[in-house]
C-alpha positions in Angstrom: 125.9 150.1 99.4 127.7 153.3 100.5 128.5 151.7 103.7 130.2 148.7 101.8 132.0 151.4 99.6 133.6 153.2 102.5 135.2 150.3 103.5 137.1 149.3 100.2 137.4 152.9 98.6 136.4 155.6 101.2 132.8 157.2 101.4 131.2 158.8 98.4 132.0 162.5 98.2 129.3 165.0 98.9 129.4 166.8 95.7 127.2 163.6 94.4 129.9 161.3 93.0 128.8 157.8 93.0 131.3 155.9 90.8 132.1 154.0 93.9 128.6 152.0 93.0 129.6 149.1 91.0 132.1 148.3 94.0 129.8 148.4 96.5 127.0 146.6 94.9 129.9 143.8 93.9 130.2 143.8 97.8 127.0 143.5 99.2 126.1 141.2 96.6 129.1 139.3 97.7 127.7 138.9 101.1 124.6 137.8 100.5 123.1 134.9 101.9 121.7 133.4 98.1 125.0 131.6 97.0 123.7 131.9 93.2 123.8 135.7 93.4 127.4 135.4 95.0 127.9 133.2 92.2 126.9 135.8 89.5 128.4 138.4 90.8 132.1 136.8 90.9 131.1 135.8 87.1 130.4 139.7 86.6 134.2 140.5 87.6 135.4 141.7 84.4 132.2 144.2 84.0 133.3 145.6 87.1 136.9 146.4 86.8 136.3 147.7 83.8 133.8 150.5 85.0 136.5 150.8 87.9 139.1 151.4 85.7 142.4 149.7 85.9 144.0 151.5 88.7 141.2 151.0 90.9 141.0 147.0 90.3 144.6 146.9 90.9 144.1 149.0 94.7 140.6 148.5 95.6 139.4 145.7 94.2 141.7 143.0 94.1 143.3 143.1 97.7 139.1 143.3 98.9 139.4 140.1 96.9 142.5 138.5 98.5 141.4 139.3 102.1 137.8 139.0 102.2 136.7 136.1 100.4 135.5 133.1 102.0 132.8 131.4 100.1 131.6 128.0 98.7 133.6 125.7 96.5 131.7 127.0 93.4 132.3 131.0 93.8 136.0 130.1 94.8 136.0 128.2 91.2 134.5 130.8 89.4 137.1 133.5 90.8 140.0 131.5 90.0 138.6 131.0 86.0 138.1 134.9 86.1 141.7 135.9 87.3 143.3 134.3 84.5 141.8 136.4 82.2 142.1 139.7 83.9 145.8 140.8 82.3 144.2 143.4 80.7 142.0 144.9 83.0 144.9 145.7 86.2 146.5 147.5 83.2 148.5 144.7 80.6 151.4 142.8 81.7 153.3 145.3 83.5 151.0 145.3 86.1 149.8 141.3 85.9 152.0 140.7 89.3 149.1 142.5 91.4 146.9 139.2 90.1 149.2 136.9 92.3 147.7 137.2 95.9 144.0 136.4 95.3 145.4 133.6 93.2 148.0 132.2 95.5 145.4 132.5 98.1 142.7 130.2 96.0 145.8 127.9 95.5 146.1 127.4 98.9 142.1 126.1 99.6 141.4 122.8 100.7 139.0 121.9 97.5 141.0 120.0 94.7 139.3 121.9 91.7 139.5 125.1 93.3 143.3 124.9 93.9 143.6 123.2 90.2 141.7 125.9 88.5 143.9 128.9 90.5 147.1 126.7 89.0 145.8 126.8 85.5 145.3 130.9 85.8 148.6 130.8 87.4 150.2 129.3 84.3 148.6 131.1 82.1 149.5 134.2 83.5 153.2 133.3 84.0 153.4 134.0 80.2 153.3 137.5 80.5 155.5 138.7 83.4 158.9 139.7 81.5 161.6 137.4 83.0 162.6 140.2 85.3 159.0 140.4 87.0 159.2 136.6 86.8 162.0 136.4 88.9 160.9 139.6 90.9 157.1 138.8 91.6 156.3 134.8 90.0 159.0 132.8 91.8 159.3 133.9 95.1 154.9 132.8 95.0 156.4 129.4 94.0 158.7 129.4 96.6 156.1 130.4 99.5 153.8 127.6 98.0 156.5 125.0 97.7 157.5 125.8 101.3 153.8 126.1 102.8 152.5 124.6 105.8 150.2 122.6 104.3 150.2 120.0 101.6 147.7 122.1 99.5 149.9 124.7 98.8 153.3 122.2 98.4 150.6 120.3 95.6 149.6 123.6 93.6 153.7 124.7 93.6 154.3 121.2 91.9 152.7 122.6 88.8 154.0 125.7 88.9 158.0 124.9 88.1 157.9 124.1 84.7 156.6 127.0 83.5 158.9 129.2 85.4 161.7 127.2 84.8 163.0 127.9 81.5 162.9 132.2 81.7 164.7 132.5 85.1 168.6 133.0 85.9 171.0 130.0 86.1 171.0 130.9 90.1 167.3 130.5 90.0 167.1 127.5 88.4 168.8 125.3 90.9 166.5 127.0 93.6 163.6 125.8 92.0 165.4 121.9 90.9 165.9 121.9 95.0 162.9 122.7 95.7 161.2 119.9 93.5 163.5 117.3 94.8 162.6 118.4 98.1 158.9 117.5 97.0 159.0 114.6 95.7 160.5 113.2 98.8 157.8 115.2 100.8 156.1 113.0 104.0 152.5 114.0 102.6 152.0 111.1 99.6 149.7 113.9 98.0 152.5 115.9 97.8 154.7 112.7 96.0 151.5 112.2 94.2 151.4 115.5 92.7 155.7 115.7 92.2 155.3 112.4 90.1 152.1 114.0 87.7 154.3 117.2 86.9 158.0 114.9 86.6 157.6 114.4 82.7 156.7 117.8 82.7 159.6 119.0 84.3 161.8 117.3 82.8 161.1 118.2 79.5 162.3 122.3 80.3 165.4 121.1 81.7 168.9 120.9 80.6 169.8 117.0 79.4 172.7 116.8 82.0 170.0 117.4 84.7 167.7 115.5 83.4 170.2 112.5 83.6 171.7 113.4 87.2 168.7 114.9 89.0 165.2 113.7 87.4 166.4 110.1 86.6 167.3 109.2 90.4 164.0 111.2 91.3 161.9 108.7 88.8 163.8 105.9 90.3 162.5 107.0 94.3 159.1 107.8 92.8 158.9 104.3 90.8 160.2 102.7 94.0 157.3 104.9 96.2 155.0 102.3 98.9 152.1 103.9 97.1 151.4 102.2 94.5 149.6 105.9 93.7 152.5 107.2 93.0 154.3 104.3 91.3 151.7 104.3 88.4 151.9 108.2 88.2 155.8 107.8 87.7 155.1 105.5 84.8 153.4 108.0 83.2 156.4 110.2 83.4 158.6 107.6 82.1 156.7 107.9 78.6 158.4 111.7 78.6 161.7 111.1 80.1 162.3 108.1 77.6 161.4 110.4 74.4 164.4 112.7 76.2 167.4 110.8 76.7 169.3 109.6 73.7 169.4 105.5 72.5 172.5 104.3 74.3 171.2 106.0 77.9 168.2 104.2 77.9 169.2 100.8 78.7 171.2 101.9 81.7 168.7 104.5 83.0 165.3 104.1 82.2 164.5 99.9 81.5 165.5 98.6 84.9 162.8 100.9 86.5 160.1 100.0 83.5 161.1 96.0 83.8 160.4 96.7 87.9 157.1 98.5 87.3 155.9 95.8 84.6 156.2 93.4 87.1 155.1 95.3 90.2 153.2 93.7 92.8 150.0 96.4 93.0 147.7 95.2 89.6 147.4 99.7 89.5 150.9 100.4 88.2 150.9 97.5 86.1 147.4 98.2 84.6 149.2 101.9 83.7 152.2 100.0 82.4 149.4 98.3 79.9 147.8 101.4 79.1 150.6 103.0 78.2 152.8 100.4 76.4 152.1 101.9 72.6 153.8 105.0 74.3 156.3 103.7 75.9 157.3 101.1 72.7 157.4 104.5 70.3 159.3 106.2 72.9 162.4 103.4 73.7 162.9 102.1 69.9 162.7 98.9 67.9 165.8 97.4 69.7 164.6 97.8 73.4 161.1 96.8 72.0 162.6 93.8 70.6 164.2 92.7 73.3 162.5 94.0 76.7 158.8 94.7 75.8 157.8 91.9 73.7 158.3 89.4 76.9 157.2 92.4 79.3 153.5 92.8 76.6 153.2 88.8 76.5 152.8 89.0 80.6 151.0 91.9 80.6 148.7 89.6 78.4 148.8 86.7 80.5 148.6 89.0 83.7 146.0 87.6 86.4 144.5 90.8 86.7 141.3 91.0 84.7 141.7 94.7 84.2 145.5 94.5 83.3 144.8 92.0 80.4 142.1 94.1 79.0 144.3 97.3 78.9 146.5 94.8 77.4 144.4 93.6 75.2 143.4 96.7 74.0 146.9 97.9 72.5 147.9 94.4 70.8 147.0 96.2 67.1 149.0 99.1 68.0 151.6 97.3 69.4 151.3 95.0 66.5 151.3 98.3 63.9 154.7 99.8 65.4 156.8 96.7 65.5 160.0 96.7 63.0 158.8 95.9 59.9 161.4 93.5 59.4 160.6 91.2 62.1 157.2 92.3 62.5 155.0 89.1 61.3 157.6 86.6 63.3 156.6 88.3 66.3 153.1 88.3 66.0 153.0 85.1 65.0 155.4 83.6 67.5 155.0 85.7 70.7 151.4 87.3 70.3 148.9 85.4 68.6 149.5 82.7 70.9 148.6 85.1 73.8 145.6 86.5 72.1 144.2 83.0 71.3 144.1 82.2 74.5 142.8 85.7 75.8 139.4 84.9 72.9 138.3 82.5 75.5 139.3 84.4 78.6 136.8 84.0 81.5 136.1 87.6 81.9 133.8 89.3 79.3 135.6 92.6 79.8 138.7 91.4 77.9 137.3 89.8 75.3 135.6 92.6 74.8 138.3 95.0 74.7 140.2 92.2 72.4 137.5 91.9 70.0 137.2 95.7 69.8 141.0 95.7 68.0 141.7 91.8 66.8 139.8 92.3 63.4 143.1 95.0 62.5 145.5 92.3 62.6 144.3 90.6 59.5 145.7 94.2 57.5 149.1 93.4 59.0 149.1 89.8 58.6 148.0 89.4 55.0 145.6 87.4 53.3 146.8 83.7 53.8 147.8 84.4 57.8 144.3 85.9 58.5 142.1 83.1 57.1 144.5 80.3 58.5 144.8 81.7 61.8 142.5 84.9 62.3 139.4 84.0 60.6 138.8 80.9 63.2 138.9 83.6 66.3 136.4 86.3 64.4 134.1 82.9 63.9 134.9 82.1 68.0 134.1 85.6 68.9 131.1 86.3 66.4 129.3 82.8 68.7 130.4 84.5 72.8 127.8 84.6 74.9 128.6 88.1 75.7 126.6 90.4 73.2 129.3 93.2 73.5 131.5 91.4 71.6 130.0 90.4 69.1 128.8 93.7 68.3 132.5 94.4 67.8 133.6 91.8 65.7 130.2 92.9 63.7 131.4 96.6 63.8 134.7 96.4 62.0 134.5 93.3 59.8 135.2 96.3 57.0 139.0 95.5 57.8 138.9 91.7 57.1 136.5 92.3 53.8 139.6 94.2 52.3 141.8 92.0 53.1 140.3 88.6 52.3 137.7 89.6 50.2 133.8 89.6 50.6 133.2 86.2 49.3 135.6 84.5 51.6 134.2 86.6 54.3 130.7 85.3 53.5 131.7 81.7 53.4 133.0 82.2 56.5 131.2 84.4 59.3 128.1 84.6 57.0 126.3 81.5 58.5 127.3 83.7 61.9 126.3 87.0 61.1 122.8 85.2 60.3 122.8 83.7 63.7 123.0 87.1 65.3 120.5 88.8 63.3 118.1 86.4 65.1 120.0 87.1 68.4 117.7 87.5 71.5 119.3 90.7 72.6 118.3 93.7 70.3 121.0 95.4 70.1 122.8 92.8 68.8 120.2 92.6 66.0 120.6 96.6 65.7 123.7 95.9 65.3 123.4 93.9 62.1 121.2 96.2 61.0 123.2 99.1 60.8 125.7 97.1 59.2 123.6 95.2 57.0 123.8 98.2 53.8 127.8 97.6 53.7 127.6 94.4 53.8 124.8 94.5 50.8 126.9 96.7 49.0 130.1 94.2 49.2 127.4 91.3 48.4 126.0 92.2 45.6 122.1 92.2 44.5 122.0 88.9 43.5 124.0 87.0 46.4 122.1 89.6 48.6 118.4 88.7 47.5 119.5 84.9 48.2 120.8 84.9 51.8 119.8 87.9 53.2 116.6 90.1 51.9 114.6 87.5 53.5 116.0 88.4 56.9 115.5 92.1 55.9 111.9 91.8 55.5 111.7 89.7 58.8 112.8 92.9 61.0 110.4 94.9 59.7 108.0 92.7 61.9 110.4 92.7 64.9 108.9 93.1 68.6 111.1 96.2 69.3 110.3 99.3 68.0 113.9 100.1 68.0 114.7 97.2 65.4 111.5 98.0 62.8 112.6 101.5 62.7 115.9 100.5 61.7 114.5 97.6 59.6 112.9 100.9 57.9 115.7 103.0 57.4 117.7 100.4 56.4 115.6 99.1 53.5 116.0 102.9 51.9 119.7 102.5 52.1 119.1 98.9 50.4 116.6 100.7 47.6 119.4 103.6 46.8 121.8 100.7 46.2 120.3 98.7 43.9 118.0 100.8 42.2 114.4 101.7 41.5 113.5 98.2 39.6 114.5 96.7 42.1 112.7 98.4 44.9 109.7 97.8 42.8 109.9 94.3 42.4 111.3 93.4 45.6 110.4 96.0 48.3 107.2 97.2 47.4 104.7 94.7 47.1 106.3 92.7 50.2 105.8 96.1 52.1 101.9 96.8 50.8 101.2 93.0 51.9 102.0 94.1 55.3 98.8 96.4 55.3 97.1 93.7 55.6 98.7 92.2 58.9 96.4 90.9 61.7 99.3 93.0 63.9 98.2 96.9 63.8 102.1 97.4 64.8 102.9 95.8 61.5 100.4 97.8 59.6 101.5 101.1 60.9 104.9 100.1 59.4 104.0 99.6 56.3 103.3 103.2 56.9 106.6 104.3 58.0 108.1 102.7 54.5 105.7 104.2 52.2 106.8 108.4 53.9 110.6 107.3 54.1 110.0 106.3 49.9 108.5 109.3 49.0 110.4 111.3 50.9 113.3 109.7 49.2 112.0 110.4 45.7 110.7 114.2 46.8 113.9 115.2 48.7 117.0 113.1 47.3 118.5 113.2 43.9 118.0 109.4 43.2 115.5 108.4 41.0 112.9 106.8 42.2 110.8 107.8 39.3 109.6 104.3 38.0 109.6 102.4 41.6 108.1 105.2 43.7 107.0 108.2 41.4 103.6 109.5 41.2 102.7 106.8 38.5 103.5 103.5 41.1 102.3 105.8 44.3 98.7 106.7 42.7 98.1 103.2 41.6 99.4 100.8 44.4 100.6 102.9 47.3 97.6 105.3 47.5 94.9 102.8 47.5 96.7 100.7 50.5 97.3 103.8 52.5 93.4 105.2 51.4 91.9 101.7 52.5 94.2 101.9 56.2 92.5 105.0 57.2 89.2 102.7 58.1 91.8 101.6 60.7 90.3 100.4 63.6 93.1 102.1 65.7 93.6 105.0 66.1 97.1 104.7 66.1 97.2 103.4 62.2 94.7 106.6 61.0 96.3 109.4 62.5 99.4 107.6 61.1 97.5 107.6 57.2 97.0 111.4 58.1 100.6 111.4 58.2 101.5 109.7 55.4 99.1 111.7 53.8 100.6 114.7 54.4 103.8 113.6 53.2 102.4 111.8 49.9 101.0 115.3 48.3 104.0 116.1 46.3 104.4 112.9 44.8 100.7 113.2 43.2 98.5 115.3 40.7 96.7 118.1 42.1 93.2 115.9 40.8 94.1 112.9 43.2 94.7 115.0 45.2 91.5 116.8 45.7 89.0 114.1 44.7 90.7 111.4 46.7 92.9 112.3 49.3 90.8 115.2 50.5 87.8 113.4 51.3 89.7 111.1 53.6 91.2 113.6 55.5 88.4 115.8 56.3 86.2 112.5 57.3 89.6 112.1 59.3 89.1 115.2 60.5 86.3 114.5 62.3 87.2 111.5 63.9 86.4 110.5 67.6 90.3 110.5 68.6 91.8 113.2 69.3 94.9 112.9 67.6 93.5 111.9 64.5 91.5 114.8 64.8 94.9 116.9 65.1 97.0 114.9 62.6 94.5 115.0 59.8 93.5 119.0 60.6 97.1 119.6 60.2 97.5 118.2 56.8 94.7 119.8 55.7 96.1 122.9 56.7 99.4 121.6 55.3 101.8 123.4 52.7 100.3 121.3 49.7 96.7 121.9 50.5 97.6 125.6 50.4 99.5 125.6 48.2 97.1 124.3 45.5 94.2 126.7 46.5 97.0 129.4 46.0 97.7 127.9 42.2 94.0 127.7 41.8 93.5 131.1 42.3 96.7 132.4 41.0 95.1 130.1 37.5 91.8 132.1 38.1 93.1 135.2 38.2 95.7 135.1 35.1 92.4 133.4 33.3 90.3 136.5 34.2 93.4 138.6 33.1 94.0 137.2 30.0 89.9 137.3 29.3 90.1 141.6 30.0 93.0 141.8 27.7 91.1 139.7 24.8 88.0 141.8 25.4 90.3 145.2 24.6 92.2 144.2 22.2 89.3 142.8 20.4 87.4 146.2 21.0 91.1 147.9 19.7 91.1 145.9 16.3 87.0 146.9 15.7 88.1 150.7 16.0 90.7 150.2 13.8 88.9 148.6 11.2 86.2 151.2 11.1 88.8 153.9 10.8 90.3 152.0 7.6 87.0 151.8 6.5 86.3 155.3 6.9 89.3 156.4 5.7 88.9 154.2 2.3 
């Protein structure tokens, strides 16, 4: 360790002085073969300047760090996070230019997360050189980088100009527009790749006259690049250079390149085009999306690119949502819903998919009398695909349609549907419905509900996947908090006891699962479940079932009664309690399974159990209390009646 001291800071001194040490451990640690304790060393950076002091991370440590380092991907990472945040420990911002070799070094490395992470610290720490240092220390390191051998260091300057740009002298400034100009014509496409990321960027920090005569014509070369990986990326930029330029300059400098990249010939830049439209359409106006984007969305609908027409696809509500108001439902009606009834029957599942994710918001922009006459027929289309993905999301927002049209229309009209799918043969489809099915009950009504759908309700409870009958469980509680106690009671409850009776021992052990989620519901919630699951209902009906269940033949269904049992205690008297429940669980106890055995030992040992021997002999003892206490002050009032007598 002394060794590796010498060589950053000189030997330790022979009077005993060892504050070299943190250094030199950082060093040998640094070299050692284990790449995980390289690792935590680098992430201990901060812990060691800060025992070196300031000046001694600015001379010692961080030039060991900018000529010696050499290591895997993953220490190179963690370096560049800890730079960023080292301001403080080279001595504030007066001194945050000695942070720029080590970082312009790691900007420089062949590994794209590496070089990204170094640009990140790099911007970040750009905020605190005064513009002097700036100009002095920051933008000669762009420079260097922007000039650089290799593409790697040309890619990290590209993000490195805009946050320079605005604090340096008028002088300055054109250096650094050359140099970008210079870039984004670079021969490396990585290079153009990375120019046309940061373009939007860029142009938002500069002057509006530049932004017309410089970052327009570079847009245009970019747009116009023979990678189509640059072509999309300059689409992208078009979204901030639009939001820029005022309403008579677009036309003229910003739609011809957007017509030519809606109709390019690589599916890419038109797929980004798509995926970026409700940007775009915000960013141009009402007029230009009148005029331009309404045919250039209708193709991108029609596009022959599977992927296109799903990005597509996926921003007709938006695009829908930000058209002028006043010729927004003539659109819709004349240009788009023709596209979109075609695209309900498209051959690929992914767009219909993405369609059916967003078509159901339409009917809130349409109205009432457009949705059922044109909308309602492509929910009732979409709710019968074969593919199971969309019907889950025509299922999943049919809230939007219920406000619009009502729930009875609603019913009338994707009800026979929504029945179908319960009974779908993929379950999620069915879960699906389930987790849908207490809206849906709450919009129905208990009457309307009991007559088309509790039937239904009750049938998942004896579905084949687990999955489903747990659901089926939770979703009956929802159901019972709805529409109240009597009706849980006359409804739910006997249906569910008649299930402990199944041939099925899956069946039986969920009539289990219902009776805990009931009590728990009247024992932990504020709704009353006083009269359909209190302790009157559970000691009569629901104790005897779950008492009879724990003669189970599987084992599965008693240590599931020791459950239940566990969970029933608060509900009852402390008498049932003892003289029924207890017995069962210590014959439980004993059982030949092993997890019966468990279960039943740990309600025994459970809260309610103790806590009733605790009242017992809490009752005891206030009884032998009160006992003493009649005993004295019996024995006081005899004294005191002799004395009177005496006294007399």
């Amino acid at each position: 360790a002394a060794a590796a001291a010498a060589e950053v800071g000189g030997p330790c001194r022979a009077d005993g002085d060892d504050s070299l040490y943190p250094i030199a451990v950082l060093i040998d640690e640094l070299r050692n073969e284990d790449v995980q304790l390289r690792l935590n060393s680098i992430k201990k950076l901060s812990t060691i300047a800060l025992a070196l002091g300031v000046e001694r991370t600015r001379t010692e440590l961080l030039p060991f760090l900018t000529d010696t380092i050499y290591d895997e991907d993953e220490v190179l990472l963690a370096l560049a996070e800890q730079l960023g945040n080292f301001t403080m420990l080279v001595g504030g911002p007066e001194y945050v230019h000695c942070l720029l070799p080590p970082l312009e070094s790691l900007a420089t490395v062949e590994e794209t997360v590496v070089r990204d992470k170094a640009v990140e610290s790099l911007r970040k720490i750009s905020q605190e050189h005064s513009p002097v240092d700036l100009e002095v220390h920051f933008e000669p390191l762009v420079k260097r980088l922007a000039s650089g051998d290799w593409f790697t260091s040309r890619t990290s300057a590209c993000g490195l100009f805009s946050v320079c740009y605005p604090r340096v002298s008028s002088t300055v400034k054109a250096e650094i527009r050359q140099h970008f100009r210079t870039l984004c014509s670079d021969d490396t496409p990585m290079v153009r790749r990375a120019a046309a990321s940061k373009l939007g960027e860029f142009a938002k920090v500069l002057e509006l006259d530049y932004v017309k005569s410089d970052i327009i014509s570079l847009f245009t070369a970019l747009a116009s690049d023979e990678q189509d990986s640059v072509r999309l990326l300059a689409v992208e930029a078009c979204v901030s250079i639009a939001t820029l330029l005022p309403q008579e300059d677009l036309e003229t400098l910003v739609m011809p390149t957007l017509r030519q990249a809606a109709e390019d010939k690589s599916w890419r830049v038109r797929y980004m085009v798509a995926d970026k439209f409700s940007e775009l359409q915000k960013a141009v106006g009402p007029e230009i999306t009148k005029n331009d984007l309404v045919p250039a969305f209708q193709n991108l609908l029609k596009d022959c690119e599977a992927e296109v027409r799903a990005a597509a696809a996926n921003k007709v509500k938006e695009f829908c949502e930000n058209l002028p108001e006043d010729s927004r439902e003539q659109i819709i009606m004349t240009h788009i819903l023709p596209c979109v009834k075609e695209l309900v029957s498209d051959t690929n599942q992914h767009v219909k998919s993405a369609l059916a994710s967003v078509i159901m918001g339409l009917s809130t922009i349409l109205g009432k009398d457009n949705t059922i006459e044109h909308l309602l027929p492509l929910f009732l289309a979409q709710l019968k695909d074969e593919c199971p993905e969309v019907r889950l999301n025509i299922i999943s927002n049919l809230d939007c349609v219920n406000e619009v049209i009502g729930i009875r229309q609603l019913s009338q009209s994707l009800l026979p549907a929504i029945v179908e799918l319960a009974e779908d043969a993929k379950w999620r489809v069915r879960l699906a419905i389930i987790e849908y099915m207490p809206l849906l009950a709450g919009q129905l009504g208990v009457e309307f509900f009991d007559e088309k759908l509790n039937t239904l309700c009750m049938a998942w409870l004896i579905d084949h996947v687990y999955a489903i009958r747990e659901a089926a469980t939770c979703n009956l509680m929802k159901l019972v908090e709805k529409f109240g106690a009597e009706w849980a009671q006359n409804t739910i409850v006997p249906k569910v006891l008649g299930m402990a009776n199944d041939p099925n021992y899956l069946h039986r052990m969920t009539t289990l699962f219902c009776l805990k989620l009931y009590w728990l519901l009247f024992f932990e919630n504020t709704f009353a479940l006083s009269e359909a699951c209190g302790q009157d209902i559970t000691t009569k009906q629901m104790l005897p079932v779950v008492l009879k269940m724990s003669n189970d033949q599987v084992a599965n269904v008693r240590f599931n009664v020791a459950k239940s049992l566990q969970k029933i205690g608060p509900v009852l008297d402390s008498n049932a309690l003892q003289a029924e429940v207890k017995p069962v669980l210590e014959k439980l106890a004993t059982d030949t399974d092993m997890d019966v055995k468990y279960f039943a030992q740990e309600a025994i040992s459970g809260k309610v159990f103790h806590l009733l021997s605790l009242c017992k002999k809490t009752l005891n003892d206030v009884s032998r209390i009160l006992h003493v206490r009649y005993l004295c002050i019996n024995e006081l009032c005899s004294s005191l009646l002799f004395t009177v007598l005496a006294l007399a």
